[in-house]
C-alpha positions as CSV (number, residue, x, y, z in Angstrom):
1,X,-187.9,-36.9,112.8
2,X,-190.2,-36.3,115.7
3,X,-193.1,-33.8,115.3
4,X,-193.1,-30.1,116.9
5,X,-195.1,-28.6,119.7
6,X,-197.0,-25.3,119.2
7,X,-198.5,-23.7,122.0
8,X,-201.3,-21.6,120.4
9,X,-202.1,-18.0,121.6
10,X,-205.6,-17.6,120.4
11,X,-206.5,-13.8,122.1
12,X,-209.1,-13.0,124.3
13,X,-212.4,-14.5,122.3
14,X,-212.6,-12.9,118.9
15,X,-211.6,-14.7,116.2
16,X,-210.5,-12.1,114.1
17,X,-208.0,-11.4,116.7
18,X,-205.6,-14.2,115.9
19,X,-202.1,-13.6,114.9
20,X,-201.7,-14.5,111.2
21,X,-198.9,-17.1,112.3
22,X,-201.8,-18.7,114.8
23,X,-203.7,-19.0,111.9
24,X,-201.4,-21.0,109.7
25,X,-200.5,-23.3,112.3
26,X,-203.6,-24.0,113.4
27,X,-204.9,-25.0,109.5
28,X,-202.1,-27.0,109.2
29,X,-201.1,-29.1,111.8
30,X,-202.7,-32.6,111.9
31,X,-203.7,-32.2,115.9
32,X,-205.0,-30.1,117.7
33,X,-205.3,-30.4,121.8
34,X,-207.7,-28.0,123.5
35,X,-208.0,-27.3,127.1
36,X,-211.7,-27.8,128.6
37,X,-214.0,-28.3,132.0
38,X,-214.9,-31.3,133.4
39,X,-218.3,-31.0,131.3
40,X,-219.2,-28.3,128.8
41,X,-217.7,-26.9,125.6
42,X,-214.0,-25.1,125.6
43,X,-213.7,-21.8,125.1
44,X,-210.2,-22.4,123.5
45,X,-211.9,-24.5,120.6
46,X,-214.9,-21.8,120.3
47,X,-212.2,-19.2,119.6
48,X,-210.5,-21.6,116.6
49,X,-213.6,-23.4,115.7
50,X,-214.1,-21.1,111.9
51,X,-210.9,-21.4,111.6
52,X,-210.2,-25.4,111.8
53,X,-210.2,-27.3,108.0
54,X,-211.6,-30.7,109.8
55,X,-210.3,-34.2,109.5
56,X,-207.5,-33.4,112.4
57,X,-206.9,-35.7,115.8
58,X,-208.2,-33.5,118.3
59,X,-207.4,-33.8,122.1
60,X,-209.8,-32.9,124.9
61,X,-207.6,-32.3,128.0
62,X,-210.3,-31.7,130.7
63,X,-209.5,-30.5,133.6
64,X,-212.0,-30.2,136.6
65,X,-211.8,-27.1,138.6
66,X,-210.9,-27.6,142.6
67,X,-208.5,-26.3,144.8
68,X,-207.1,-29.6,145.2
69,X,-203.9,-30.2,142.5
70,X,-203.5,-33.7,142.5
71,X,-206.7,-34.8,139.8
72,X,-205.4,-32.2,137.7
73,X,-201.9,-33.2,137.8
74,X,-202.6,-36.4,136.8
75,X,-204.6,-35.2,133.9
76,X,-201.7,-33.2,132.8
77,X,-199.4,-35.7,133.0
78,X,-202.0,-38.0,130.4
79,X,-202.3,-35.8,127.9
80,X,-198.6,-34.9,127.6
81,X,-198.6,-38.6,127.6
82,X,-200.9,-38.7,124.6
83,X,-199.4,-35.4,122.9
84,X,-195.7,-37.4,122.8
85,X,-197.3,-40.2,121.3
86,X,-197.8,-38.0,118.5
87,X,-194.9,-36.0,118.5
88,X,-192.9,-39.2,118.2
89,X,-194.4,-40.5,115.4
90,X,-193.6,-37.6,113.7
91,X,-197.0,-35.6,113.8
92,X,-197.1,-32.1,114.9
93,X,-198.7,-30.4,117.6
94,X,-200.9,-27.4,118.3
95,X,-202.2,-26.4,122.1
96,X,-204.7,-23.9,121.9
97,X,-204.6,-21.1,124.9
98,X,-206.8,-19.0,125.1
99,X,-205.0,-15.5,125.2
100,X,-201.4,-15.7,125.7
101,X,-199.7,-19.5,126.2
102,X,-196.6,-18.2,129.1
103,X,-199.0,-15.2,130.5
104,X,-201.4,-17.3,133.0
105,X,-202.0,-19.7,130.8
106,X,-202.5,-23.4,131.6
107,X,-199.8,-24.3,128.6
108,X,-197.1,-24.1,130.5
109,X,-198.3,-27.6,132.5
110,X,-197.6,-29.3,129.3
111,X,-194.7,-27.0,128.4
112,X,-193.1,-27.9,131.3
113,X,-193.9,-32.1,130.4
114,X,-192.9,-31.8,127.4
115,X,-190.4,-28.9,126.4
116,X,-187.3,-31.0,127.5
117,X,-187.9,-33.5,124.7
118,X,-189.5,-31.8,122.0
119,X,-188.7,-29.3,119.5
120,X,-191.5,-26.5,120.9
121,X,-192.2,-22.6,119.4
122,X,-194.5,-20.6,121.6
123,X,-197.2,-18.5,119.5
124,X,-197.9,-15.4,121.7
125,X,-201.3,-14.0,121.6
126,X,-203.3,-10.7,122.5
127,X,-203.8,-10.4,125.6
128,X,-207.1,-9.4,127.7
129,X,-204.9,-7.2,129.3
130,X,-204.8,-5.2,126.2
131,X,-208.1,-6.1,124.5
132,X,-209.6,-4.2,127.7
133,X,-207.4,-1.5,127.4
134,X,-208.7,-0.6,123.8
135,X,-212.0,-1.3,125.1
136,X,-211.8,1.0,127.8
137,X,-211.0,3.9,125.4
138,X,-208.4,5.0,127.6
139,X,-204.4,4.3,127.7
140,X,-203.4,1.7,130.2
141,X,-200.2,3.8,131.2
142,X,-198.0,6.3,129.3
143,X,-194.6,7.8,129.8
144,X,-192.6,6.3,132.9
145,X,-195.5,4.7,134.7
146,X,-195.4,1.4,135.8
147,X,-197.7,-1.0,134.9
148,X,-198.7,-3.9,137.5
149,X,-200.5,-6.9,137.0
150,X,-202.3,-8.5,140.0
151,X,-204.1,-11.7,140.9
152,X,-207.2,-11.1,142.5
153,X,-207.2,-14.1,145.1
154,X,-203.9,-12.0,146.5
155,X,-204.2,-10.6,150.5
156,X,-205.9,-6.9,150.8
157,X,-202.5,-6.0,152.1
158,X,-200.7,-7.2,148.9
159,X,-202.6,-5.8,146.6
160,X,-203.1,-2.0,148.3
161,X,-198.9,-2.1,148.6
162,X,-198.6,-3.3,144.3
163,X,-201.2,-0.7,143.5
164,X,-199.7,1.8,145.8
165,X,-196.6,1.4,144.0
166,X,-197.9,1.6,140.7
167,X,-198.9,4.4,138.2
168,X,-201.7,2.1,136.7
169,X,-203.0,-1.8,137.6
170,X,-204.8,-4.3,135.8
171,X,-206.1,-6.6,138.2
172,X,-206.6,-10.5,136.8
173,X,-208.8,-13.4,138.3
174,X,-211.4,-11.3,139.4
175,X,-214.5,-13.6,139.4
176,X,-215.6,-14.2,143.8
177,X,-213.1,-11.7,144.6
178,X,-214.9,-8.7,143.2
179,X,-216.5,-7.4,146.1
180,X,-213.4,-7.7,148.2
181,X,-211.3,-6.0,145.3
182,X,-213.9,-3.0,144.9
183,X,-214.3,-2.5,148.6
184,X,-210.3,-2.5,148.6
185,X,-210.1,0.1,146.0
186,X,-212.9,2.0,147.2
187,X,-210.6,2.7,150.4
188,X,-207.9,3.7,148.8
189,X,-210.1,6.6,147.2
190,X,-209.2,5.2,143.3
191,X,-212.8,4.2,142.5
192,X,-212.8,7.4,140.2
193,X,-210.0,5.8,138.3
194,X,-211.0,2.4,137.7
195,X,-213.0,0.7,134.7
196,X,-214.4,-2.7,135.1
197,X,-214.4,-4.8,131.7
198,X,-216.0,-8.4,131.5
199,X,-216.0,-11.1,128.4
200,X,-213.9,-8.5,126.3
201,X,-214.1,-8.7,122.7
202,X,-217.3,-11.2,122.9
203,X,-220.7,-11.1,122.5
204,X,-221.5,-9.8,126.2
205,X,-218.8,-7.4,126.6
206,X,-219.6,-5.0,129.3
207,X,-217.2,-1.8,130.1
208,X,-218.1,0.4,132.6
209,X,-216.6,2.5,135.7
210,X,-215.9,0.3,138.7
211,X,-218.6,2.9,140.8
212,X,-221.5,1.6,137.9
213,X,-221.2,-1.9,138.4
214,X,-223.8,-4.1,140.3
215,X,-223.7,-7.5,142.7
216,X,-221.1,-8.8,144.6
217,X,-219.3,-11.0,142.3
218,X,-218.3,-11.2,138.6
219,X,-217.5,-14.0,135.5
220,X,-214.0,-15.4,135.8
221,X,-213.3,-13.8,132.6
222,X,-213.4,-10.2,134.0
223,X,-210.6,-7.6,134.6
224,X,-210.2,-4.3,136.7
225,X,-207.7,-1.6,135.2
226,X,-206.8,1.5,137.0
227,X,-204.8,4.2,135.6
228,X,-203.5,6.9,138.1
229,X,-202.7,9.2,135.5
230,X,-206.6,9.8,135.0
231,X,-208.9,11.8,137.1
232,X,-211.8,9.6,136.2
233,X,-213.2,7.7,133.3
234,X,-216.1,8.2,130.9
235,X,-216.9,6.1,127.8
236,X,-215.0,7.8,125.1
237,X,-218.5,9.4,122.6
238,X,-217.9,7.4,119.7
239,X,-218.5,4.4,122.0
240,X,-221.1,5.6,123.8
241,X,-223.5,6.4,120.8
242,X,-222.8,3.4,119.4
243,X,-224.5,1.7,122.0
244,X,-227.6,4.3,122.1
């Protein structure tokens, strides 16, 4: 009998927003492997750390961030390497991803190294889409409208034809691109509609209309929503005093 891979959806950053099914996994499964940076502490782990009973194998698959592929290829390929190990001595898996495993996540390098020979389940998790969403105060889209999801680092020209398209956007991979992406949505005269939400659901959440927000660039973990159905957007009063 050979072990079973989990890929782990852990939610956005809040701890108390992991599925109950996460949760049992993830306290009994004798190894755990946790994306990381070159240097520096996972934010994958942070999110599971309470929940972890100790004594488990843990993997560190660090991945340095360039443009170039090939150093993080090879990384892939050695932990998948060391995950089998396991998995053939009949020890089960978990891969903790932040959010949701198949929805940008950086699980499906190993899914795709290891699926073929291993029994795998896929744990979804809450997305930041929708953490921002409730954050916001405001529906991401209702009715017929379409909702489209768009990375950042796409053309201008992309971008204004998806959102031109769409009844309500939620823009991903923000980060560098920000002044780009609020310049673009300035000229298509949506600024009004558009709330910018950063590190959602953790300790220095910030949610705000796009026109309130200052500099040039924003964390990686930052999202733009627009929702055409809505002539503007104000924090909701319950949220607002709260923070008074």
């Amino acid at each position: 009998m050979t072990g079973k891979l989990y890929g782990v959806g852990l939610g956005p950053g809040d701890p108390e927003l992991l599925t109950l099914k996460a949760l049992r996994i993830l306290t009994s499964v004798p190894v755990i492997a946790w994306p990381a940076p070159e240097e520096g502490d996972s934010f994958a782990r942070s999110i599971a750390a309470g929940h972890l009973p100790g004594g488990q194998v843990e993997i560190a698959i660090r991945v340095p961030m360039r443009v170039e592929r090939f150093p993080a290829q090879e990384i892939y390929d050695r932990a998948a390497e060391e995950i089998a190990a396991h998995l053939d001595a009949g020890r089960d898996v978990a891969v903790l991803c932040e959010g949701d495993p198949f929805f940008y996540g950086s699980f499906m390098y190993l899914f795709e190294r290891l699926a073929g020979h291993h029994e795998t389940e896929i744990v979804p998790g809450v997305s930041s889409i929708m953490a921002a969403g409730a954050a916001s105060g405001r529906p991401l889209s209702a009715r017929n409208d379409v909702l489209t999801v768009i990375p950042g680092p796409l053309p201008d020209d992309e971008i204004a034809a998806r959102i031109d398209a769409s009844g309500a956007v939620a823009i991903m991979k923000v980060g560098r691109h920000f002044n780009r992406l609020r310049a673009l949505i300035e000229k298509m005269n949506l600024t009004a509609q558009a709330v910018y939400a950063e590190r959602v659901t953790l300790a220095g959440e910030r949610v705000m209309p796009l026109a309130e927000v200052s500099g040039d660039t924003a964390p990686y973990f930052s999202i733009i929503l627009i929702y055409k159905g809505a002539e503007s957007w104000a924090k909701p009063a319950a949220q607002a005093e709260a923070q008074t």
